[in-house]
VEXTI-43944 format. One record per residue: residue number from 0; residue in three letters; x, y, z of N, C-alpha, C in turn. Coordinates in steps of 0.2 Angstrom, whole numbers, plus 5000, padded with zeros to 4 digits. Example, Ala and Ser with C-alpha at 12.3 -4.5 7.8 and 13.67 -1.06 7.14 Angstrom:
<sites>
SITE  num  residuo  n_east  n_north  n_up  ca_east  ca_north  ca_up  c_east  c_north  c_up
SITE  0  ALA  5066  4972  5039  5062  4978  5039  5066  4984  5039
SITE  1  SER  5064  4989  5035  5068  4995  5036  5064  5000  5039
</sites>
This chain:
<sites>
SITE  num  residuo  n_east  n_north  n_up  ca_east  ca_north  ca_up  c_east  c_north  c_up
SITE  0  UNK  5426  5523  5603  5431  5518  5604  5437  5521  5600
SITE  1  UNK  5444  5521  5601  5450  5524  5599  5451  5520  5595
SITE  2  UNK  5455  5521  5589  5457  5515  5585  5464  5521  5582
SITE  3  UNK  5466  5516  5580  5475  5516  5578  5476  5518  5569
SITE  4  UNK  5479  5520  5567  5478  5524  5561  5486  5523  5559
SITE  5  UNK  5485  5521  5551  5494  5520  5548  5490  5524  5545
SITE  6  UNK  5494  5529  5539  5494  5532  5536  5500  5529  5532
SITE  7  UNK  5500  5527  5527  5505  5527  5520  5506  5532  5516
SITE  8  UNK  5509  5537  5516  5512  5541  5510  5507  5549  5514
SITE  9  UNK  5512  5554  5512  5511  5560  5510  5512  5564  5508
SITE  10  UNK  5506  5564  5502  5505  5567  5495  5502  5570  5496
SITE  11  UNK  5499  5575  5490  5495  5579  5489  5490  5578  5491
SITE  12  UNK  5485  5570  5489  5477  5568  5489  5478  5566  5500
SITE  13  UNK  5484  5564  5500  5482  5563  5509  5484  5569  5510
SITE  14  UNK  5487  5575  5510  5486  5582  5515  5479  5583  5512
SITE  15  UNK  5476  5583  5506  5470  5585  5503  5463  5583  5510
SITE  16  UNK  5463  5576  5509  5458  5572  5513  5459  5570  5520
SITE  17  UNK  5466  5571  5524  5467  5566  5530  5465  5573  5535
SITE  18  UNK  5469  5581  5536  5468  5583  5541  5461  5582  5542
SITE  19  UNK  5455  5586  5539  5450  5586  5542  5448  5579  5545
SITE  20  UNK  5449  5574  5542  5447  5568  5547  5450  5566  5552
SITE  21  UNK  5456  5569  5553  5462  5567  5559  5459  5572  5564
SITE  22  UNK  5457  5579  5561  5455  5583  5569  5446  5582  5571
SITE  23  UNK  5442  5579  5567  5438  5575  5569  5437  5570  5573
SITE  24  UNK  5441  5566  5571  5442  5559  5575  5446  5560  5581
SITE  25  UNK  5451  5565  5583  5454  5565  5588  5449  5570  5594
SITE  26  UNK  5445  5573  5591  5441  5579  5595  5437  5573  5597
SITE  27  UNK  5435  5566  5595  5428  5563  5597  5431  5557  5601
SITE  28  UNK  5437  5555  5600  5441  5551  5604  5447  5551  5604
SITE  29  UNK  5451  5544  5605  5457  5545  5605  5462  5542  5603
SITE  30  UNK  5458  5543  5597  5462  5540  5590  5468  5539  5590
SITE  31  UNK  5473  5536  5586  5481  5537  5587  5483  5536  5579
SITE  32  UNK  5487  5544  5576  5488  5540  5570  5496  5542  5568
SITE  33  UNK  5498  5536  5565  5505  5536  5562  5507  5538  5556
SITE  34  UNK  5510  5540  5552  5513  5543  5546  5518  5539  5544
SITE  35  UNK  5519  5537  5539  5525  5536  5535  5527  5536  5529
SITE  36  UNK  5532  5538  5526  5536  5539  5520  5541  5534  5519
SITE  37  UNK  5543  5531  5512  5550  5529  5514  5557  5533  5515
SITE  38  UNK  5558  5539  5513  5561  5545  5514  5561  5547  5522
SITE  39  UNK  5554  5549  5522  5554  5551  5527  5550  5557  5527
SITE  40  UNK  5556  5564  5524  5554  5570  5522  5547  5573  5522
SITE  41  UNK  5542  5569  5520  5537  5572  5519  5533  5569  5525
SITE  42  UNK  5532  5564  5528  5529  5561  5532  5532  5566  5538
SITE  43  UNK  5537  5567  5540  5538  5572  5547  5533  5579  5545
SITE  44  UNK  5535  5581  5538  5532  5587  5537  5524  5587  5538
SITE  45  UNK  5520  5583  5537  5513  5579  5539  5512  5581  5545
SITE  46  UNK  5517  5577  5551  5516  5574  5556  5516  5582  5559
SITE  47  UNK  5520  5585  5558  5521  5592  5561  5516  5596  5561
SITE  48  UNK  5514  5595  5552  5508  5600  5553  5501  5600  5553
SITE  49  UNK  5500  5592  5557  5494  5591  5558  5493  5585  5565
SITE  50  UNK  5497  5584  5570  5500  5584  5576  5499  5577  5577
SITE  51  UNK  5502  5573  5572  5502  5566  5571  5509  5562  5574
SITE  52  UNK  5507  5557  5574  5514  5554  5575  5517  5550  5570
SITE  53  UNK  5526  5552  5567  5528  5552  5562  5534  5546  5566
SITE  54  UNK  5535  5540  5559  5538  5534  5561  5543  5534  5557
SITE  55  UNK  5549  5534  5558  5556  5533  5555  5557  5527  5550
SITE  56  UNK  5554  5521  5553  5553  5514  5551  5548  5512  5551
SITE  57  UNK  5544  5507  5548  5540  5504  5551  5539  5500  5556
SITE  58  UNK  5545  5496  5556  5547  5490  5562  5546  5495  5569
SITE  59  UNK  5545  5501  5570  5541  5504  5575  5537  5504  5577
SITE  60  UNK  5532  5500  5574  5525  5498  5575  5525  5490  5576
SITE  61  UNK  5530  5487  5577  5531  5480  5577  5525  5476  5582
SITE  62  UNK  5527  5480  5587  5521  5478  5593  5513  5482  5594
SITE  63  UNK  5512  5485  5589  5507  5487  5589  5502  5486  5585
SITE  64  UNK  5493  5487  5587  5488  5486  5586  5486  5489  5579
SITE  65  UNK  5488  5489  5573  5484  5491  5570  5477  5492  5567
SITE  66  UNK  5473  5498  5567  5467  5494  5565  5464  5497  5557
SITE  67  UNK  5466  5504  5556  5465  5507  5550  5474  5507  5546
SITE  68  UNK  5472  5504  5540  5479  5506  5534  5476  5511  5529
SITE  69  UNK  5478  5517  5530  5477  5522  5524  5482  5519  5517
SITE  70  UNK  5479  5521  5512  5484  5518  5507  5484  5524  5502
SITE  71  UNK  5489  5528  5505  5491  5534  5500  5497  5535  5495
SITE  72  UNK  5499  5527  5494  5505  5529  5488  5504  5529  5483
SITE  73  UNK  5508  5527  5476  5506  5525  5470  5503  5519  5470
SITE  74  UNK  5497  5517  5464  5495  5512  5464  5500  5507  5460
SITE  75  UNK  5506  5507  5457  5510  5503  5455  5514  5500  5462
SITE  76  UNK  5512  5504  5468  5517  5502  5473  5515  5497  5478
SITE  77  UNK  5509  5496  5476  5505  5490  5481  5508  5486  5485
SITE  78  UNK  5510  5480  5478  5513  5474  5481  5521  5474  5484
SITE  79  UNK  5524  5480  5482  5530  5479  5488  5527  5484  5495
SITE  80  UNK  5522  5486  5494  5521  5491  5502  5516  5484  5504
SITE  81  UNK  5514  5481  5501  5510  5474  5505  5514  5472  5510
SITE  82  UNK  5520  5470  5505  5526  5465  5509  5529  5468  5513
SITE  83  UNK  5530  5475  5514  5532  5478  5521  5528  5481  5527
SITE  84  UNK  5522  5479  5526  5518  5480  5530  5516  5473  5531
SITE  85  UNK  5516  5468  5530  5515  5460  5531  5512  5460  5537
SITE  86  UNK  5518  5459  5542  5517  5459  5549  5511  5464  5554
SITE  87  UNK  5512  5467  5550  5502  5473  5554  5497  5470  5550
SITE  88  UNK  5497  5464  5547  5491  5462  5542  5485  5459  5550
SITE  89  UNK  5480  5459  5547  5474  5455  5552  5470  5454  5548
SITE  90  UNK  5464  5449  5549  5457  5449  5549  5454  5457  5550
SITE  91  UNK  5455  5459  5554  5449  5463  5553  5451  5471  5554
SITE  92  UNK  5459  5470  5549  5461  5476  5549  5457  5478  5542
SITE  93  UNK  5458  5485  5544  5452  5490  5538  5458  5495  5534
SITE  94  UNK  5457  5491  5525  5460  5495  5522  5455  5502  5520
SITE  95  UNK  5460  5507  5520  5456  5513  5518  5461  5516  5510
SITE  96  UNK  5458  5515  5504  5462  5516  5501  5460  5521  5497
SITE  97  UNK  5466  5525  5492  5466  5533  5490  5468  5530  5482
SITE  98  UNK  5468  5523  5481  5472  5521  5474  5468  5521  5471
SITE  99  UNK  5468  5526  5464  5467  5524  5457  5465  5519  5454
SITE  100  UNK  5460  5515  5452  5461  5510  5449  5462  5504  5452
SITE  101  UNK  5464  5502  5459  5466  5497  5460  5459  5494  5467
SITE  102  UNK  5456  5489  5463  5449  5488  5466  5450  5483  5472
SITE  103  UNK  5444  5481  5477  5443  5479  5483  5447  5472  5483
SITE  104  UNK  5446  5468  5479  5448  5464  5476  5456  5461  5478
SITE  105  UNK  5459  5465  5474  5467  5466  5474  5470  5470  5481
SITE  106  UNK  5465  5473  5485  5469  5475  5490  5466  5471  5497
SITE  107  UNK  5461  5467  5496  5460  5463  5502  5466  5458  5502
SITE  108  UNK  5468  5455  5492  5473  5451  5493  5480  5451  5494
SITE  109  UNK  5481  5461  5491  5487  5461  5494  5490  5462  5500
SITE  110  UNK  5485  5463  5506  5483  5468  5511  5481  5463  5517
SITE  111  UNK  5479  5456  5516  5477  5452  5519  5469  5453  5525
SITE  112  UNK  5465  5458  5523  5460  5460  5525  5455  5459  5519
SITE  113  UNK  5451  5458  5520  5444  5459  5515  5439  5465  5518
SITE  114  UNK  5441  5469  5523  5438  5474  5525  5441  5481  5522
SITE  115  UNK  5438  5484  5516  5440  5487  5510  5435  5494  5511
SITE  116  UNK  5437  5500  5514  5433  5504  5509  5439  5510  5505
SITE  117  UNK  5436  5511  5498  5441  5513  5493  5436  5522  5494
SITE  118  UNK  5443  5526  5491  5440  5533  5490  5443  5534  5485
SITE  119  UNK  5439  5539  5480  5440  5541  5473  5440  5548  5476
SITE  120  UNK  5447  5553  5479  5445  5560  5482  5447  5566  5476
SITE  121  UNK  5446  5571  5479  5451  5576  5472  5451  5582  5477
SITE  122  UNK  5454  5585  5476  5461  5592  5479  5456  5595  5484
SITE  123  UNK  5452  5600  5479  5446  5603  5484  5445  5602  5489
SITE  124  UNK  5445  5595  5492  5446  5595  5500  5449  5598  5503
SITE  125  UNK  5455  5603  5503  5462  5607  5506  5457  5612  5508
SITE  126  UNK  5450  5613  5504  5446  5619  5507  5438  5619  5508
SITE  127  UNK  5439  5611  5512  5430  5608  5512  5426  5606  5509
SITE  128  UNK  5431  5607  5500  5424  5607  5494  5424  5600  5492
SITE  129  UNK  5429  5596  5494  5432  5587  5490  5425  5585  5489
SITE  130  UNK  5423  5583  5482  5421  5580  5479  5421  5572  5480
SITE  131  UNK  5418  5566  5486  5420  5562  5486  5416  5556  5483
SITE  132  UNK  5419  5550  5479  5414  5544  5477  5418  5539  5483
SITE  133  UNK  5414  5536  5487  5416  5530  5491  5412  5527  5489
SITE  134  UNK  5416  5516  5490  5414  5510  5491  5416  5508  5495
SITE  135  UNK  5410  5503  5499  5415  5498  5506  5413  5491  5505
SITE  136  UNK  5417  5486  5504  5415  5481  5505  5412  5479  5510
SITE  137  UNK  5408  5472  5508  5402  5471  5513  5405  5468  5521
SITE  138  UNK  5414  5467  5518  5414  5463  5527  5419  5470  5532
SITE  139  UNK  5417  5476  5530  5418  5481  5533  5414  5483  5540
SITE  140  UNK  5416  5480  5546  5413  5481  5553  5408  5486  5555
SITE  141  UNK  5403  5487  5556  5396  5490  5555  5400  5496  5561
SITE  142  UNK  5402  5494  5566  5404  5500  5571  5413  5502  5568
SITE  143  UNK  5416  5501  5563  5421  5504  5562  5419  5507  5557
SITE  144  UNK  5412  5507  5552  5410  5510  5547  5405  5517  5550
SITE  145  UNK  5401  5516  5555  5399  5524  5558  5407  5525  5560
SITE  146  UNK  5409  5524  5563  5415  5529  5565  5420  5533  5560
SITE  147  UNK  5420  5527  5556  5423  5531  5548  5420  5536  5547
SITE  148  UNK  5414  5535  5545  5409  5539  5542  5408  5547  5545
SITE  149  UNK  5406  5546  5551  5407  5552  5557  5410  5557  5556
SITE  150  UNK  5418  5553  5557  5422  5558  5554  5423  5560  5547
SITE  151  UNK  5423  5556  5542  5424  5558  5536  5419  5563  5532
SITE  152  UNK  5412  5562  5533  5410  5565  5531  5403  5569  5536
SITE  153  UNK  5410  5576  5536  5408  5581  5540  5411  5589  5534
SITE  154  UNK  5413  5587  5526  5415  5592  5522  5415  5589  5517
SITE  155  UNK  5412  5595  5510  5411  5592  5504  5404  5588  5502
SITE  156  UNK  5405  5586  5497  5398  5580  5497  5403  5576  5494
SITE  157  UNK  5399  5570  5499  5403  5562  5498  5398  5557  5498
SITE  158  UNK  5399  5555  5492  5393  5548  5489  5399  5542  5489
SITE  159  UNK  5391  5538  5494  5394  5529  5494  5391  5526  5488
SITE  160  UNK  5394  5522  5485  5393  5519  5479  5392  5512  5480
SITE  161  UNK  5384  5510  5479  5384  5501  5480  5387  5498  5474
SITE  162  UNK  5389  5500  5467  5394  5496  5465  5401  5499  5463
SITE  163  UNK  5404  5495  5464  5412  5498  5466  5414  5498  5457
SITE  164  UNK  5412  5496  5449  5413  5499  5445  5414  5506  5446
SITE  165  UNK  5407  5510  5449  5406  5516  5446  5412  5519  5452
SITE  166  UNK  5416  5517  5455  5419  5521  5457  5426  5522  5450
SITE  167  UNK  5426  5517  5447  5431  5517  5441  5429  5523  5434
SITE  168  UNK  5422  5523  5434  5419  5524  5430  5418  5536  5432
SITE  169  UNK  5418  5537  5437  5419  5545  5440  5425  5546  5440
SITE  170  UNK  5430  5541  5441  5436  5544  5442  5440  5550  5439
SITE  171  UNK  5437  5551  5430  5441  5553  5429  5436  5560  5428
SITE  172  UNK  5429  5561  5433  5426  5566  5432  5428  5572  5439
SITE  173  UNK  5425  5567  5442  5427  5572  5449  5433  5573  5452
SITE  174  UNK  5438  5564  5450  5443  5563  5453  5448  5568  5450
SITE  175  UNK  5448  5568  5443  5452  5569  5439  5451  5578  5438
SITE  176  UNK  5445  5578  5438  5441  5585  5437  5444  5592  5438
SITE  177  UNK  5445  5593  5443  5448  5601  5445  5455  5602  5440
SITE  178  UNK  5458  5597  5438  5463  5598  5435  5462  5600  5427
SITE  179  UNK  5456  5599  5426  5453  5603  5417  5452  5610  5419
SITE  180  UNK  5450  5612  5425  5446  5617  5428  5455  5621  5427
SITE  181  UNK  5457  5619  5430  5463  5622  5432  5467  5626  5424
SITE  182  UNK  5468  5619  5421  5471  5622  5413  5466  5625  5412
SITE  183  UNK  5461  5625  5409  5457  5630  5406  5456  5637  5409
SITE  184  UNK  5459  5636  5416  5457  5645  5420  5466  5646  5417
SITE  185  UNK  5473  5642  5416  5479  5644  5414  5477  5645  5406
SITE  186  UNK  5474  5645  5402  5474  5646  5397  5470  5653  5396
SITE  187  UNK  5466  5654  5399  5462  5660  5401  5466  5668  5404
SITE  188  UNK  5470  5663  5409  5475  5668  5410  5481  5669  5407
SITE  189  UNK  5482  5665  5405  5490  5668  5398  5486  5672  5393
SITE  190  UNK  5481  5672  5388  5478  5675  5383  5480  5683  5387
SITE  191  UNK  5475  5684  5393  5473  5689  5393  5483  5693  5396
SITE  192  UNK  5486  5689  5399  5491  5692  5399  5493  5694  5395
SITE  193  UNK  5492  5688  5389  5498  5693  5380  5493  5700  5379
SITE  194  UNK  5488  5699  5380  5483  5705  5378  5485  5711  5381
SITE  195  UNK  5490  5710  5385  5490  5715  5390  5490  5717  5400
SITE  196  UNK  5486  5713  5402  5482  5713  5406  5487  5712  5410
SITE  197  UNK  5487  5714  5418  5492  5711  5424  5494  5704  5425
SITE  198  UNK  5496  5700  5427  5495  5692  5428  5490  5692  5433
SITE  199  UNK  5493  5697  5440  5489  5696  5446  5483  5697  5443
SITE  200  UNK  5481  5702  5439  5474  5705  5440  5469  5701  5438
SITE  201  UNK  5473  5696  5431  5470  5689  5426  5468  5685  5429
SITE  202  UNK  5474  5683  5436  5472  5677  5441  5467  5677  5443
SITE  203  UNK  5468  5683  5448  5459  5685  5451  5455  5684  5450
SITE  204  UNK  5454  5687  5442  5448  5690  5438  5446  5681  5436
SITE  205  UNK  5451  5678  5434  5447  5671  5431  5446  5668  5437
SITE  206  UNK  5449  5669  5444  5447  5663  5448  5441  5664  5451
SITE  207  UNK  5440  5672  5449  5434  5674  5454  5427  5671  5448
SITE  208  UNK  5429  5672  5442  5423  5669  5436  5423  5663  5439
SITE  209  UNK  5427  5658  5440  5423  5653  5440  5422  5649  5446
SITE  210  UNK  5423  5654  5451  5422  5653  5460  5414  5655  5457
SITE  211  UNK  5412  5659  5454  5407  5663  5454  5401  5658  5449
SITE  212  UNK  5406  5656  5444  5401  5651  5439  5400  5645  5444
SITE  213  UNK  5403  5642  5447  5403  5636  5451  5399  5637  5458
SITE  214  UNK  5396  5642  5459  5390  5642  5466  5384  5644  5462
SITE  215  UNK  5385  5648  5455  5377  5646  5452  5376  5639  5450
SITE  216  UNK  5381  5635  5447  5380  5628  5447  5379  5626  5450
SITE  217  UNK  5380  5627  5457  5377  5620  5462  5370  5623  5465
SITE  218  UNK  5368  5629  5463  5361  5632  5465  5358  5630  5460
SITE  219  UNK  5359  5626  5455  5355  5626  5447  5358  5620  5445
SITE  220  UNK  5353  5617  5444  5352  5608  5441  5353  5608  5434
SITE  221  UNK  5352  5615  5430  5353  5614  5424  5358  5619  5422
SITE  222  UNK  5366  5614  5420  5369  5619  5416  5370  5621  5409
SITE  223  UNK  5365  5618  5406  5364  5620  5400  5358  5628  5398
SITE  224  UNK  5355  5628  5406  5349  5634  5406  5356  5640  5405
SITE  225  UNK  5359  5638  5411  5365  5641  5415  5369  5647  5409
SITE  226  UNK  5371  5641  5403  5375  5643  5399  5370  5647  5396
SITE  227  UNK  5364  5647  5392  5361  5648  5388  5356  5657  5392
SITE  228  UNK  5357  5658  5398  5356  5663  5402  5361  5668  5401
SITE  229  UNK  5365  5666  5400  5372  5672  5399  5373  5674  5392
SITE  230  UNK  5372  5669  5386  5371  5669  5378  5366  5672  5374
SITE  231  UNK  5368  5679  5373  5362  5687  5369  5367  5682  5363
SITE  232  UNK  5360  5681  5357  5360  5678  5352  5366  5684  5348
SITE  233  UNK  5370  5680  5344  5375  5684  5340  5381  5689  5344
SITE  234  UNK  5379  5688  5351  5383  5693  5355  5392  5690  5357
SITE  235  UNK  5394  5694  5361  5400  5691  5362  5400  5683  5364
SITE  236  UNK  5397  5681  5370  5397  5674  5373  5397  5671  5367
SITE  237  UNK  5393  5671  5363  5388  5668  5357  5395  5665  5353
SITE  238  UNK  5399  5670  5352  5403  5670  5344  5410  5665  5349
SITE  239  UNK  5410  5667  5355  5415  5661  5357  5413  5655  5357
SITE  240  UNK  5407  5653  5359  5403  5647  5361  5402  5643  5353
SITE  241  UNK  5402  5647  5351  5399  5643  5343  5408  5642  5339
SITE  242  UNK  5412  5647  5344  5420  5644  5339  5421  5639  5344
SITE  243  UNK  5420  5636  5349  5422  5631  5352  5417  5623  5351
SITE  244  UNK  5410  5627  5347  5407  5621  5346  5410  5617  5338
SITE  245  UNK  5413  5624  5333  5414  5620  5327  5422  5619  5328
SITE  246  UNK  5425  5619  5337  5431  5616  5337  5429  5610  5339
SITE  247  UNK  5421  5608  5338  5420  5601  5343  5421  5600  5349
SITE  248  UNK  5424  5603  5354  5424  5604  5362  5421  5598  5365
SITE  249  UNK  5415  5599  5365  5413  5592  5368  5415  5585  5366
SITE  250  UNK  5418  5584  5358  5422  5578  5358  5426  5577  5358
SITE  251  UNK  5429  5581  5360  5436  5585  5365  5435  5581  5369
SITE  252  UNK  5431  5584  5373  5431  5581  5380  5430  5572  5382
SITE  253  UNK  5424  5571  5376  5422  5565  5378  5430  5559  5377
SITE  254  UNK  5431  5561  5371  5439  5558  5371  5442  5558  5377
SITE  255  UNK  5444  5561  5378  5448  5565  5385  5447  5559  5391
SITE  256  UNK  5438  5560  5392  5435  5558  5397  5436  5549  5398
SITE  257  UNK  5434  5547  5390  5437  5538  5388  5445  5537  5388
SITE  258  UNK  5448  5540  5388  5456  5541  5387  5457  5539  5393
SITE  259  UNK  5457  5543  5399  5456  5543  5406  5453  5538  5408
SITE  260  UNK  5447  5532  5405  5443  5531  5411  5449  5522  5408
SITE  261  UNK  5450  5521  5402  5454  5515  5399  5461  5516  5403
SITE  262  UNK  5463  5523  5405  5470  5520  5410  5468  5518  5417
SITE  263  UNK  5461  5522  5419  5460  5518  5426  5458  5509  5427
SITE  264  UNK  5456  5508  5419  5456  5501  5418  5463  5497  5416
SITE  265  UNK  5467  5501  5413  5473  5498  5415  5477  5497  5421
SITE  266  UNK  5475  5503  5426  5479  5502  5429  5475  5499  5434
SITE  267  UNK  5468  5495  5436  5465  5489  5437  5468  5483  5435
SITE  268  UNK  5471  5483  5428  5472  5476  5427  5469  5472  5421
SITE  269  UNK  5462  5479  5421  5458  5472  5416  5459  5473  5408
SITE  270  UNK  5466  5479  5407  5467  5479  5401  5474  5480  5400
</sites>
């Protein structure tokens, strides 16, 4: 069955997650899906390069069936994109939401559907590898949820979560995640540049380390073996490992980890 596709917003987490599901779902029917920006700018740039149809206004869809709302803007921008989108509201229209912190709850109310499924995505989808935690509410249609599913997950690994907490509760792992990955490979690679080293050659060098640490991790259940495999007692490894354990690293982290998961509960509401 074709269904009809609004896409709101494009950013980063929707070029990340949409094409692969747009050239899925178009190869297995005849899906139709729209874009939109309040600008504009980035929604044409979308539309182009990924062979969508891109809307100037919303009142373009005034007479049309909508049956999927992608929800990719800011989650502080809910209640006024609710009220401009009003008119496409239905029963058994299916929010698909990309919002942070903002639960099933508040988007069946501002969205006037109770048929909710939320994604907690992160970047790595641009290259297959997205990391995904999904929840779908239970009055989500049993034939509009394989069709999602179909497509959506055909890349990466994507866990459904029967409680919609722990979608709150990952977010700032997997969701948030590549972004720690990231500083710590720029931190990696300034050092070695004051040391000397090319920039290009630092780049490479750290991205291939941790392209390379990152396929024995998912071939090995234990990254503490992992670590502890590469670690000649007293040796080089050793003597970084043991300065980053008397900087506390891991309470580092774990802070970090609470910091991040109390703004996903503010930006829920419940604090």
């Amino acid at each position: 069955m074709a269904y009809r596709h609004l896409i709101l917003g494009a950013g980063n987490m929707v070029r990340a997650l949409l094409p692969n599901f747009i050239a899925v779902a178009k190869e297995s029917d005849e899906s139709e899906f729209f874009v939109f920006t309040p600008s504009g700018t980035k929604a044409k740039k979308f539309a182009e390069d990924f062979d969508v149809s891109w809307i100037e206004s919303l009142e373009d869809l005034r007479n049309q069936h909508i049956d999927f709302i992608w929800c990719g803007f800011k989650p502080q921008q809910l209640i006024e994109v609710a009220k401009e989108v009003e008119f496409l509201s239905h029963p058994y229209l299916t929010i698909v939401s990309l919002l942070a912190g903002v639960d099933s709850a508040s988007l069946a109310s501002a969205l006037g559907s109770e048929e909710v499924i939320r994604i907690m995505p992160n970047t790595p989808a641009q290259v297959g590898l997205g990391v995904n935690a999904l929840y779908k509410s239970k009055r989500v249609h049993q034939d509009k949820w394989k069709y999602f599913w179909d497509a959506f997950n055909t890349k990466g690994i994507n866990t459904v979560f029967e409680k919609e907490d722990d979608i709150d509760i990952i977010t700032p792992f997997s969701g948030s995640g590549p972004a720690y990955f990231f500083e710590i490979a720029r931190i990696l690679i300034s050092d070695l540049e004051r040391r000397g080293i090319d920039k290009k050659l630092a780049h490479q060098m750290i991205a291939g380390t941790i392209e390379g640490a990152g396929k024995m991790l998912v071939q090995n259940d234990d990254a503490q073996e992992l670590r502890e495999n590469v670690t000649s007692k007293k040796g080089v490894t050793f003597e970084a490992l043991e300065s980053l354990k008397e900087s506390n690293l891991e309470k580092i982290f774990n802070i970090a980890m609470e910091r991040a998961y109390q703004r996903t509960l503010e930006l829920k509401g419940n604090k």
